[in-house]
C-alpha positions as CSV (number, residue, x, y, z in Angstrom):
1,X,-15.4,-6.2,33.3
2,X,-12.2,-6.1,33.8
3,X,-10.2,-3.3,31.6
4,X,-6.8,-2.3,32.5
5,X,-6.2,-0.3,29.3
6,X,-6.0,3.3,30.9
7,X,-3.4,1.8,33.7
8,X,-1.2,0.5,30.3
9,X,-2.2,3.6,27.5
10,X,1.0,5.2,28.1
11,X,3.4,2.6,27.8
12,X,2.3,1.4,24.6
13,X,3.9,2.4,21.6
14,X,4.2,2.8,18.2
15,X,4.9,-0.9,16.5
16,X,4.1,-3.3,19.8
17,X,1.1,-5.5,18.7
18,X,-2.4,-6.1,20.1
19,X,-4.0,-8.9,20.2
20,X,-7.9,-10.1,20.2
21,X,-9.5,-13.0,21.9
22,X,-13.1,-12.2,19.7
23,X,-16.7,-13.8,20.7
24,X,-18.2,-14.5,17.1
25,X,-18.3,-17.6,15.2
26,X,-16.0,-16.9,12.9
27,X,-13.6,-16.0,16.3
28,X,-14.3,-18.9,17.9
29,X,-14.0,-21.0,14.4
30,X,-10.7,-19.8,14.0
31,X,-9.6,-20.5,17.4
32,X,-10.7,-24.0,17.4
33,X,-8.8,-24.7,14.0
34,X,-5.6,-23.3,14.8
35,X,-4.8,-24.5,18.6
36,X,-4.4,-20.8,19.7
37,X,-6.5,-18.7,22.5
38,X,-6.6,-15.3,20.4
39,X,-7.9,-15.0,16.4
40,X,-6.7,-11.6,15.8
41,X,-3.8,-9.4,15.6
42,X,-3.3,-5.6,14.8
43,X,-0.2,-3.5,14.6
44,X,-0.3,-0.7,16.8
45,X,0.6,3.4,15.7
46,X,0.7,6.6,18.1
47,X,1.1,9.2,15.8
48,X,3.7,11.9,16.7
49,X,2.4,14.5,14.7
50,X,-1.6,15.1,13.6
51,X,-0.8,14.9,9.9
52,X,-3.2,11.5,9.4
53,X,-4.1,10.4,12.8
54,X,-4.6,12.8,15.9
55,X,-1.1,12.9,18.0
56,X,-1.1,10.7,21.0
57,X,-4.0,7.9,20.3
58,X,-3.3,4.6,20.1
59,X,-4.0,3.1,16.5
60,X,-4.4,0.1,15.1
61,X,-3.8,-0.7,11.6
62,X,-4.7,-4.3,11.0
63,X,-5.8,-6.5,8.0
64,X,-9.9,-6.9,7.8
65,X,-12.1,-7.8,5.4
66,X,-12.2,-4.7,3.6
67,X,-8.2,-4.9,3.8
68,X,-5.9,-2.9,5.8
69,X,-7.6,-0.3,7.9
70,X,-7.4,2.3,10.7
71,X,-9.4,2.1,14.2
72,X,-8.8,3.5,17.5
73,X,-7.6,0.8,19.8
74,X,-10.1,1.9,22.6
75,X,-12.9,1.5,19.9
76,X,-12.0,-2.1,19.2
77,X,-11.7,-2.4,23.1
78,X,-15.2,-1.3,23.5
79,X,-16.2,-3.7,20.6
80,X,-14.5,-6.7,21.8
81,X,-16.0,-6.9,25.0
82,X,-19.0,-4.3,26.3
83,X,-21.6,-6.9,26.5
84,X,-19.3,-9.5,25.1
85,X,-16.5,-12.1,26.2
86,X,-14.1,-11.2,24.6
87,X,-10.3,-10.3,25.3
88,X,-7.8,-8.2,24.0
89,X,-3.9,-8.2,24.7
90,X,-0.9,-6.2,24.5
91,X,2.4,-7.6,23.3
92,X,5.1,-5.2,23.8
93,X,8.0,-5.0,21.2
94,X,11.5,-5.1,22.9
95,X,12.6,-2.1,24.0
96,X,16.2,-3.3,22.1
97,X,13.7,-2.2,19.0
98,X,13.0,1.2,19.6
99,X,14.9,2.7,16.8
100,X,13.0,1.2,14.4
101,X,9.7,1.8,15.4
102,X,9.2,5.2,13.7
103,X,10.5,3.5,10.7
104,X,7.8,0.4,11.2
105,X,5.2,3.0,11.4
106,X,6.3,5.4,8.2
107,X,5.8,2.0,6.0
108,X,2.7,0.7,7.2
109,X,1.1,4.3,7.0
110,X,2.8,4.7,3.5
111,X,1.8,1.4,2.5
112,X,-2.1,1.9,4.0
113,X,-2.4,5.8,1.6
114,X,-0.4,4.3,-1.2
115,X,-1.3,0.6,-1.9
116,X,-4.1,-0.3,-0.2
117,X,-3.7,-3.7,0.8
118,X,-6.2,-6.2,0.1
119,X,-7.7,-8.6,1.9
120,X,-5.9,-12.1,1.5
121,X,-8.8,-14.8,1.9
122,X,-7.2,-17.3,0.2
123,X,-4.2,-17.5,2.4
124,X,-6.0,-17.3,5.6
125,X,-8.2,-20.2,4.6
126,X,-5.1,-22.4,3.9
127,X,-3.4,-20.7,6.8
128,X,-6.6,-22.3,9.4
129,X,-5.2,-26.0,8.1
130,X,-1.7,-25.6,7.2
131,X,1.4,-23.0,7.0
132,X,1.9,-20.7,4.6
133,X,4.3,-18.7,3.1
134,X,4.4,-14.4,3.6
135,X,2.1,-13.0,0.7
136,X,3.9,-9.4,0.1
137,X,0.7,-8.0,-1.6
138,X,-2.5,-9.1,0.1
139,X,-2.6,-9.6,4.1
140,X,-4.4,-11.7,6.9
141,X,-4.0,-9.6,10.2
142,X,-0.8,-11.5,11.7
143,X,0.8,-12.3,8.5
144,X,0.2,-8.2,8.0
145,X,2.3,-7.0,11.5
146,X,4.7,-10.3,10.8
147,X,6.1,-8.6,7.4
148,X,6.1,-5.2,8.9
149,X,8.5,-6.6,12.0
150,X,10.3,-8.8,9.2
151,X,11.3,-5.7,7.0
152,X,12.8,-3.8,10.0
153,X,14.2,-7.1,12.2
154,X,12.1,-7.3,15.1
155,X,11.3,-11.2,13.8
156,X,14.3,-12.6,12.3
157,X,13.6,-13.2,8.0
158,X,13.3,-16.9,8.5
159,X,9.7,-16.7,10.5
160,X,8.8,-15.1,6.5
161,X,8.7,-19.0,5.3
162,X,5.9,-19.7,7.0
163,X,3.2,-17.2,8.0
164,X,2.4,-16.8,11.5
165,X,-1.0,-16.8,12.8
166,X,-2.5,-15.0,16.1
167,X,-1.0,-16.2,19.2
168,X,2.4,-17.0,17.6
169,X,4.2,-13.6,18.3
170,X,4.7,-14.9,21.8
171,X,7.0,-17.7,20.9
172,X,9.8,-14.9,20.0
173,X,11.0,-13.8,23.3
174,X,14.0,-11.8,21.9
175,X,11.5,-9.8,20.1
176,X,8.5,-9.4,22.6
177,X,8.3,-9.0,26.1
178,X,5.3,-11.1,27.9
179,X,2.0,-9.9,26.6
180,X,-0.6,-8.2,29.0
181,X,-4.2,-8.2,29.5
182,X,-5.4,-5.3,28.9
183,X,-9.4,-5.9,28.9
184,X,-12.1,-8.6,29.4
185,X,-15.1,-9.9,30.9
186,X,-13.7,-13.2,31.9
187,X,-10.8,-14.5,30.1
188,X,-8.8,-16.2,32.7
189,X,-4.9,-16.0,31.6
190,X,-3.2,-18.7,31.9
């Protein structure tokens, strides 16, 4: 296993994204149908103060199917690939974007206690065969972090005409810098 997450922890921050190369059927399903070599993407937090989270862990907030959700990024490490294949990915925001990361972070959390996102099934089963357009109530994972980057303009407000799926943060250069490999058993980048 290869898991360079401890060697990257402290350069992540608040609003870069992680993505999640998963082993189930459902994964591999969704990587099959959409052309792409990860089917998940979260939206990371490291909380500044211990009102919610505790100061200084790396959170993920990302669209399951119980809606949008809190987990500990080393967690969902540990559950991607101990005794799995799996891989998970970092895709640092722009540093050009550091003044709105706080803000990023202060609507997703407000938007996680307050509304409670669903789910949007419906739009990630059209999403596997065709593009869709940004729902503003109910959330797949990437259409989730794509909004949240919209509203504060890391990703320019045109990308909200068609919902983007896992894998597709990396065609923005000006937003993201190259992702990294953070953990696997074998993935092979590229």
């Amino acid at each position: 296993m290869r898991n360079h997450y401890d060697t990257y922890r402290k350069d992540i921050k608040t609003a870069d994204i992680i993505e999640f190369r998963g082993t189930s059927f459902i994964s591999r399903s969704i990587r099959h149908i959409t052309h792409r070599d990860v089917n998940h993407t979260a939206l990371v937090i490291v909380p500044e103060s211990g009102e919610l989270f505790p100061v200084g862990r790396v959170i993920l907030l990302e669209a399951l199917s119980h809606g949008v959700e809190p987990n500990y990024l080393s967690k969902r490490i540990d559950d991607t690939i101990v005794g799995k294949n799996g891989a998970v990915f970092w895709i640092p925001v722009r540093d050009e974007f550091d003044d709105v990361r706080m803000s990023i972070a202060k609507s997703a959390i407000e938007e996680y206690m307050i509304k409670r996102p669903e789910y949007d099934y419906m739009s990630l089963a059209t999403q596997l065969f065709t593009k869709v357009s940004v729902n503003a109530s109910k959330y797949f994972c990437s259409e989730y972090v794509q909004k949240k980057h919209v509203q504060f303009g890391v990703l320019p407000k045109s990308t909200l005409k068609k919902a983007l799926r896992p894998g597709d943060f990396r065609k923005f250069p000006d937003s993201y810098k190259p992702r990294v490999l953070l953990a696997t058993n074998d993935y092979l980048e590229d």
